[in-house]
N, C-alpha and C positions, 0 to 999 in steps of 0.2 A: 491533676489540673482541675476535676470535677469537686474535690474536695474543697481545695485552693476559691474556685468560681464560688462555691456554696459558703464557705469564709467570709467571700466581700459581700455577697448580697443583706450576709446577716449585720452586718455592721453599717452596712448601707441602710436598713432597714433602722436599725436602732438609731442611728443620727435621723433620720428621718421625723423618729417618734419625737424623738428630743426636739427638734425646730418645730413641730405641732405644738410639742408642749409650751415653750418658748414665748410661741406664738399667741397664747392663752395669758400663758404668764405678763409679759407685756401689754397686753390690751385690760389684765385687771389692774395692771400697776400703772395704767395709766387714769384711770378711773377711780379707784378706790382712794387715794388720795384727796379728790373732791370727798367723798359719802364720809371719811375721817374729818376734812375739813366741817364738814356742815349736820355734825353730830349725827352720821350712820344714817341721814334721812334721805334719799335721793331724789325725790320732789323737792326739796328745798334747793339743791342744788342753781342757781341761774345760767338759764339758758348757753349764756353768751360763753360759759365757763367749760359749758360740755361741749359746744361747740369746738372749744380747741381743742378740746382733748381729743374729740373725735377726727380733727379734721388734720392733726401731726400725727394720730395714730400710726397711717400707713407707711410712710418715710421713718419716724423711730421703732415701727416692728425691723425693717429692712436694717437699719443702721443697729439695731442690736444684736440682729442674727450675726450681721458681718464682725460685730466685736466680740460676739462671744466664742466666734468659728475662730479670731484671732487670738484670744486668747485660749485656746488646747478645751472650748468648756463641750464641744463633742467627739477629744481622740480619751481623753478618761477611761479606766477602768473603774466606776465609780463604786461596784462595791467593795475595793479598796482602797478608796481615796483618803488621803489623810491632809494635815495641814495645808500644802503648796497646793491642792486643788480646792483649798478654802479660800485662802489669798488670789486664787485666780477670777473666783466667783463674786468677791466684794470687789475687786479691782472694776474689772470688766461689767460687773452693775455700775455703781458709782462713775465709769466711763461714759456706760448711755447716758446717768444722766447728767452729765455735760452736756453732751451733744444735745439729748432732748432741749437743753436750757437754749443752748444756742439758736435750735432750731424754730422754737417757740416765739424767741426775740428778735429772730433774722425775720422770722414772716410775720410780727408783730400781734401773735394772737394774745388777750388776754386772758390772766390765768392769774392766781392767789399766791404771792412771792412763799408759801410755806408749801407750796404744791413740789417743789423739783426734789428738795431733800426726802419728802415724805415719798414722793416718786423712786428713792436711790432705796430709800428701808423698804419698800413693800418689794423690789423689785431682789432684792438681796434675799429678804426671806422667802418667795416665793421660789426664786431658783435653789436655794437651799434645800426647799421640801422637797423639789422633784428629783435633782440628783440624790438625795441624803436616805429620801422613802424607802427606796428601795431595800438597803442596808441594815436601817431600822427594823422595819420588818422580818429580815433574816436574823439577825442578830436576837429579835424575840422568839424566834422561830426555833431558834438553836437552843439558848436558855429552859424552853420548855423543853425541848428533848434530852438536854443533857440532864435535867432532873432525873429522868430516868434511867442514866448510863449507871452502872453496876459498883464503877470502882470510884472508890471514894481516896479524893484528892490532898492528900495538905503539901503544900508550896514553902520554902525555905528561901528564903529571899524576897525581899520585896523592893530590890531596884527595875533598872532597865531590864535586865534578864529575864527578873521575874514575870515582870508587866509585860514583856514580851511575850513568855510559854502560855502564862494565863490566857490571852488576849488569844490565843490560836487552840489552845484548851476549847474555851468556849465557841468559838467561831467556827472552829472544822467541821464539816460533816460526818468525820470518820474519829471521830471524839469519842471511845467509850468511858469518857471520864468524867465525875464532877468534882471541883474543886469546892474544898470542903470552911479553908483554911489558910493563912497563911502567916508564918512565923516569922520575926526580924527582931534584929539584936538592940536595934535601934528605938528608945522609948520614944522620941518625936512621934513616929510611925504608928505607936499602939491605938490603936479604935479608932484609925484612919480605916479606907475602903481601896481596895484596886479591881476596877471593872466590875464592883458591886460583891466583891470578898472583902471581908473583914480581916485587918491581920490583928492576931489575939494577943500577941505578946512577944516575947523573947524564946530563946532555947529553951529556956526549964520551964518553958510551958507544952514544950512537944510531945510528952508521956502525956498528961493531962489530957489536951485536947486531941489525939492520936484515941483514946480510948473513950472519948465525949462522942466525936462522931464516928468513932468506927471506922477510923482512915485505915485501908489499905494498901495506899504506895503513899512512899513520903519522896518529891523532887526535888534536887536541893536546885536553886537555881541563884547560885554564888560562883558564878568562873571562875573567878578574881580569888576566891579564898585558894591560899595554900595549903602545904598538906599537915601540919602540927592544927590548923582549925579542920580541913575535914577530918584529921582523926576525933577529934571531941565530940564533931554533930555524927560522928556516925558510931561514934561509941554512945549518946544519948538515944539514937534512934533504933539501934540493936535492943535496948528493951521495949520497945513497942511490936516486937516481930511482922514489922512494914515490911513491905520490899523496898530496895533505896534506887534511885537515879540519878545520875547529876549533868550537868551541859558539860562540856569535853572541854573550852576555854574561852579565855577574855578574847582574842583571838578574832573566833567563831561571833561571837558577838559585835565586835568592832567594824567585819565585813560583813553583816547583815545575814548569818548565816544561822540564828539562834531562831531552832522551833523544836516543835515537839520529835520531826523526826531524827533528829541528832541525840537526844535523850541517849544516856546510855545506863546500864547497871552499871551497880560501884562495884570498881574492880578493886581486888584484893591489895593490889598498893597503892590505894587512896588510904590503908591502913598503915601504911609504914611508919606515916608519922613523922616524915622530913620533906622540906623542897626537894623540887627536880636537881640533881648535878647539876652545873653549870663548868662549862671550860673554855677556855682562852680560845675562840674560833680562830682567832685573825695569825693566830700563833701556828695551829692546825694549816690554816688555809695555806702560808707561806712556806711549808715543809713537803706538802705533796703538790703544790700548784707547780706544773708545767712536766709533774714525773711522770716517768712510766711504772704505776705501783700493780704488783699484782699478787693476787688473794689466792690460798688455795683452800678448798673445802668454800668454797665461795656463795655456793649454793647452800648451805645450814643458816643456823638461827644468828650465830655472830657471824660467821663468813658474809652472807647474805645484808644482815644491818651495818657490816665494815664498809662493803659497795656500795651503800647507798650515800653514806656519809661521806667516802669517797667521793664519788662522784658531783655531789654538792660541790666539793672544794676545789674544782676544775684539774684534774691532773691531766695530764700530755697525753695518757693512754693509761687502763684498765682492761687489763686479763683476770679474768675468770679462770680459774681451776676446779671440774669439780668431778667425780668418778660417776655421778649420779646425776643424768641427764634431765629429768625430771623439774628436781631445784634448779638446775641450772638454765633451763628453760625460762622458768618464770621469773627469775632475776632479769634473764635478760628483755625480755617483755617489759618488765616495770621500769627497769633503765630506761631501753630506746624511749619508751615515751614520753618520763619525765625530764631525760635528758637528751633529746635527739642529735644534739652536738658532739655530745662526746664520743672521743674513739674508746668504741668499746669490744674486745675480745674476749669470746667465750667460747672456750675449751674443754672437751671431757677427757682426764687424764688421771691415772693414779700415780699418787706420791711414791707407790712402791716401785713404780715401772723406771730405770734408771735411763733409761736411752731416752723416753719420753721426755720428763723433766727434764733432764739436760738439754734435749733439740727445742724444748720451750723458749729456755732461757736465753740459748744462742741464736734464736729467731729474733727474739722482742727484746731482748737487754733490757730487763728490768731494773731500777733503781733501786724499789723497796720493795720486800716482800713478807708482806704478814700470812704466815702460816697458821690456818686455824685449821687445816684435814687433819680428824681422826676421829677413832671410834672413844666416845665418851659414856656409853649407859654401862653406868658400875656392873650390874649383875649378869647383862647377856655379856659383857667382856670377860666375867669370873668362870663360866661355862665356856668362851673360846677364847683363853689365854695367848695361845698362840698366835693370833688373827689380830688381838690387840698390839703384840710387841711388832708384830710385821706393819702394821701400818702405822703406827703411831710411833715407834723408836726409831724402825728402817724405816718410814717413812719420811720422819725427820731430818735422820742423817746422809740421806739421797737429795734430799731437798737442800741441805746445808753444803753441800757437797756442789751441787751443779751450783750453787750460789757463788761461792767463791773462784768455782771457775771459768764464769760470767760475767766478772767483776761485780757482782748485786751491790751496791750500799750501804743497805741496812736489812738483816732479815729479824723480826719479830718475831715469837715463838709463843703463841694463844697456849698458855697454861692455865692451870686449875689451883684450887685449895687442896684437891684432894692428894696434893703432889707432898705433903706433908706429912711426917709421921705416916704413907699410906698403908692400908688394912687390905685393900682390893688393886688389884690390876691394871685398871685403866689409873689412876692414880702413882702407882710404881712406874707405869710407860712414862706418865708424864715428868717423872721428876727424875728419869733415864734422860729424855729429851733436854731438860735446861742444863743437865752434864753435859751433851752433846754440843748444845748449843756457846757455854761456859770454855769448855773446850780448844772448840774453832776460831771462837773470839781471839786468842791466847796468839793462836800462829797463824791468823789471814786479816787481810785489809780490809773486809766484809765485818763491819761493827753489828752485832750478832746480841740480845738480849731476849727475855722473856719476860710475860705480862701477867701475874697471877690474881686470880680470882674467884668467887663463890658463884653461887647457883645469879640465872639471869631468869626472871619474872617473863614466863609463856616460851619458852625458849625448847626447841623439841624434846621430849622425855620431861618435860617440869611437871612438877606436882598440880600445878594450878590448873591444866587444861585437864589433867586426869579429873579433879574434884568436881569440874563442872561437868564434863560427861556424866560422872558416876550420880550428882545431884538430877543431872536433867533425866538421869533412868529411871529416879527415884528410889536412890540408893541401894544396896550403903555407901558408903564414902570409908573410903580402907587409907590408914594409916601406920605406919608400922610399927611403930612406938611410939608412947606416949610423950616420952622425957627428949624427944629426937629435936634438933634443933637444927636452922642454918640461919647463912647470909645470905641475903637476897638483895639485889639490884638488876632495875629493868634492864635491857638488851640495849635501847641507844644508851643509858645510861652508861655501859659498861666500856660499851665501842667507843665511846666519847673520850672517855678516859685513856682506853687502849692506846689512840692514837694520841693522844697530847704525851702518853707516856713515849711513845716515839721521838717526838719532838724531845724530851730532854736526852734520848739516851745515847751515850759515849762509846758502849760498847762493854760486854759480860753485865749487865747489870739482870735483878732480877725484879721488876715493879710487883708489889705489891698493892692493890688497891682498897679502900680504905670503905667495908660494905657497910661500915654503920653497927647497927646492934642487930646481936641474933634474933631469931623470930622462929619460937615453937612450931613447927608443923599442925600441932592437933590446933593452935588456935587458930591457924590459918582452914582449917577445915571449918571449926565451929564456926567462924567471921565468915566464912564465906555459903554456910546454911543460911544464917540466920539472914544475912544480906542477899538472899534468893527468898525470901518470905516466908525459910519453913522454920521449922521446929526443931530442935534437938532433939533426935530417939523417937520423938511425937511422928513425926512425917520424913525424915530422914536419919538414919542410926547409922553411930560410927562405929567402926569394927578395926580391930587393931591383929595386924597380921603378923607381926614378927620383923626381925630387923630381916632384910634380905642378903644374900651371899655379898661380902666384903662392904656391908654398907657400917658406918659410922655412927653415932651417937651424936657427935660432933665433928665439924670440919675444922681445922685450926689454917692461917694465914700464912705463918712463918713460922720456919723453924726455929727449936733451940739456938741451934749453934749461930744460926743469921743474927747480923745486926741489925738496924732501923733506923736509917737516915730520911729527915724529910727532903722534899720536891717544892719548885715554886709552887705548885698545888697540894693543896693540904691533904688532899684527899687521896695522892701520888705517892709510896714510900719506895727506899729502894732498902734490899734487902743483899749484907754483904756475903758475896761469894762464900762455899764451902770448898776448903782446898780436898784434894783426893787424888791419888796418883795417878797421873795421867796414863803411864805406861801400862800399867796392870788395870785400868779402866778398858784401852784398844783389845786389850787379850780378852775378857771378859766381852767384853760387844762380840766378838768374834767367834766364841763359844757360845752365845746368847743365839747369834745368827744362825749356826749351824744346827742347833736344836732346835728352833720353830720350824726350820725348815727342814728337817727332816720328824717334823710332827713328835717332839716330845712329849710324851706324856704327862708327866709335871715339870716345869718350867720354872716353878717357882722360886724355887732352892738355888735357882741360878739367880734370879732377879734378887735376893736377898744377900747376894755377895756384891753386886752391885751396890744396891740400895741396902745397906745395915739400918736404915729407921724402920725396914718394909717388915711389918710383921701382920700375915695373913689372918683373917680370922678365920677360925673354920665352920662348916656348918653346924650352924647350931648354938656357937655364940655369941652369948649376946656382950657387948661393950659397957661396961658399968661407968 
């Protein structure tokens, strides 16, 4: 309340200053108009003329305060006033002097027919100075200081964006930056100014004047560019060893959201070099709107971004499955709040517990359920083999199991690349599991498929969060191979997909999705030094570690034997079934089962009767 009290008085106080000022203002705008008329001499001025001015003074100061209180000219924040409290300040002068005219006329004072308009301009400019000074003054205030801020600026854009970050660049107080610079593709633009910067030219002028002033962060401020143009500005600005930034989107711009502290680092797939995926919402929305869908592993990097996109698309109900209360926590914090309507269930259960899973499903009769529980990091699964096939194969086939005898819909089955030709373990789990899943489709009314895919960008265990650690330590930055390669596609991008691949599927099918072109590892290391501001070997050095137990060279998509049919999304394949006898597949899971669980030493030998593409590597070699 004391706070609250101390608030009004200060505002009270400032409208105050403001009708003083006003008040000044007025009595010179009523005056000065004579000293213009009669050539700045005020002796000359006649009697009879100051009279009037003097003697409407006191009624047009009263009638100005009242139309300038009407018009908003003291609830203003005026050291950010921008146009509309421009138009309020001509309006509302030009108003008085109306009324002045009227007033003048009604009580018949005489006065020089050139006195009322010249009364509207002095009365315009004067209010001008006194709201506008103030601003001026900081605004110089800031310029001088920012001369002396440390890091030198060049700006990549010179639209709305730009003009925006610039304009708060210079104006902040907490600015340690000067802008040096500012580049645009646009010749119109060249050896124009924005807020007293210069832009110097186009792109290929970036190395050039990057190395003229000594810029050290280069800001791209293009929301609007796609990602085939930021890959070109930020493969030209990688030889200047800037640090790069860019505003997040058009978006952010459009609601008024664009300043300096949205700025972010360019992250590593601003380097991909394609647009965002795009899919069929409305198509999406119509397949889970009103079900009861639920996730397990719900609480990881795609379980977690499957919920959220869920939940967008209104389903009837959302269960949460997760072993790991942790994630499952903060999923459901992030739901409740951005979704407060939704019925939402969250559960801690493991997919291996049979009793569990099943009293799940015969509680909540789910309609669809996408499976993405299990253990996915190659090398800690190549160390406990056993732990992989129990959760991820048994876990599966428990899970497909109480599906069917729940009546489920549709269950989906979160696959990998690595389920191909696999070399390691969590990989052979997984392509045990679309047997499973391939299987059941065969003989239940529970239409049953699988969604395969590559590595997903920040996704728990990705390389990219590792790189920025090891960068922020100050290296090194560990690689394992040089020649290593993958697919990569962001997390909603992949979920996006997942689900519209729901939407087409009939049932046994296996979606393949479509991750675009590989992308070297070591250059995703080198790109994302250099785009931290360091140096190759200089200030950050790469070290190459060795491939790790059962890791790959390459991930491949789809098998040999699979065919490739397209989806109404291009991006969508389906890959056709591998037949394999069903009956000596049940024996085999069943001797599988019995040796995890009774803690088999190697396990392998088994999984390779299963899987004949599984060929383990061993320690030590390496994959040519």
């Amino acid at each position: 309340m004391k706070l609250l009290n101390k608030v009004n008085i200060q505002l009270l106080q400032r409208r105050i200053v403001l009708v003083i000022i006003d008040v000044m203002m007025v009595c010179i705008a009523s005056i000065m108009p004579l000293w213009l008329r009669f050539e700045m001499h005020y002796q000359d001025i006649p009697e009879i003329y100051l009279s009037s001015a003097w003697n409407s003074m006191v009624i047009n100061v009263m009638i100005t305060v009242v139309v300038f209180y009407l018009f908003r000219l003291y609830h203003s924040l005026w050291a950010f006033a921008g146009t509309a409290e421009v138009q309020n300040i001509v309006a509302a002068c030009f108003l008085s002097a109306v009324l002045n005219f009227l007033e003048i006329n009604i009580l018949q004072y005489p006065i020089p027919r050139s006195y009322y308009f010249m009364y509207a301009l002095v009365l315009t400019a004067a209010t001008m100075f006194s709201r506008f000074s103030y601003r001026i003054a900081r605004s110089m205030r800031h310029k001088a200081l920012n001369r002396k801020n440390g890091i030198r600026v060049m700006v990549i854009g010179a639209g709305d964006a730009g003009n925006t970050v610039i304009k708060e660049i210079i104006n902040s107080n907490y600015s340690t930056m000067t802008i040096k610079c500012i580049i645009d593709d646009n010749e119109n633009k060249w050896g124009r100014f924005i807020q007293g910067i210069k832009i110097v030219g186009g792109r290929d002028k970036i190395v050039e004047y990057a190395a003229l002033y000594g810029i050290d962060e280069i800001i791209m401020a293009i929301p609007s560019a796609n990602r085939a143009t930021m890959k070109e500005l930020v493969e030209i600005c990688k030889e200047t060893s800037c640090k790069l930034r860019t505003l997040p989107g058009i978006y952010q711009l459009v609601n008024g959201e664009v300043n300096v502290s949205k700025l972010r680092d360019i992250d590593v797939e601003d380097l991909l070099g394609r647009d965002p995926i795009k899919v069929d919402l409305d198509s999406i929305l119509n397949y889970v709107k009103g079900k009861t869908v639920m996730v397990t592993g719900g609480g990881g990097s795609i379980g977690s971004e499957l919920c959220r996109q869920i939940a967008g698309h209104r389903p009837g109900r959302l269960i949460i499955v997760d072993i790991y209360e942790n994630n499952a926590y903060e999923i459901q914090q992030e739901l409740r709040y951005k979704y407060p309507a939704l019925d939402l269930v969250v559960l801690i259960a493991s997919v291996r517990n049979t009793n569990r899973v099943n009293s799940i499903m015969k509680e909540y009769h789910p309609d669809i359920i996408y499976h993405a529980a299990a253990h996915k990091h190659v090398p800690l699964m190549e160390v406990s083999p056993n732990e992989a096939i129990k959760n991820n194969v048994f876990g599966t086939w428990k899970t497909a199991q109480a599906a069917v005898q729940n009546g489920v819909k549709k269950f989906v089955l979160i696959s990998t690349d690595k389920a191909v030709n696999p070399t390691n373990i969590m990989g052979a789990s997984k392509r045990i599991c679309e047997m499973i899943i391939q299987t059941y489709n065969r003989h239940y009314d529970t239409e049953f498929v699988a969604v395969r895919f590559g590595n997903v960008l920040g996704s728990n265990g990705s390389v990219i969060p590792l790189f920025k650690k090891q960068i922020a330590a100050g290296g090194p930055v560990t690689v394992t191979h040089p020649d290593i390669i993958r697919y990569f596609m962001t997390i909603p991008e992949a979920v996006s997909l997942v689900l519209q691949a729901g939407v087409y599927a009939k049932g046994g099918e296996i979606f393949v999705l479509d991750m675009g072109e590989p992308v070297k590892i070591l250059d995703l290391a080198k790109n994302l030094i250099r785009l931290s501001g360091y140096k190759i070997d200089e200030d950050i050095k790469i070290e190459f570690t060795g491939l790790r137990p059962g890791e790959k060279l390459y991930e491949e998509l789809l098998m040999s034997e699979e065919g490739l049919t397209d989806t109404a999304n291009k991006l969508i394949h389906v890959g056709k079934p591998i037949e394999f006898d069903e009956s000596r597949f049940y024996v085999q899971l069943d001797n599988l089962k019995r040796a995890v669980e009774n803690e088999c030493t190697d396990v392998r030998p088994l999984i390779q009767e299963i899987v004949p593409t599984y060929i383990p590597l061993k320690n030590g070699d390496k994959e040519e």
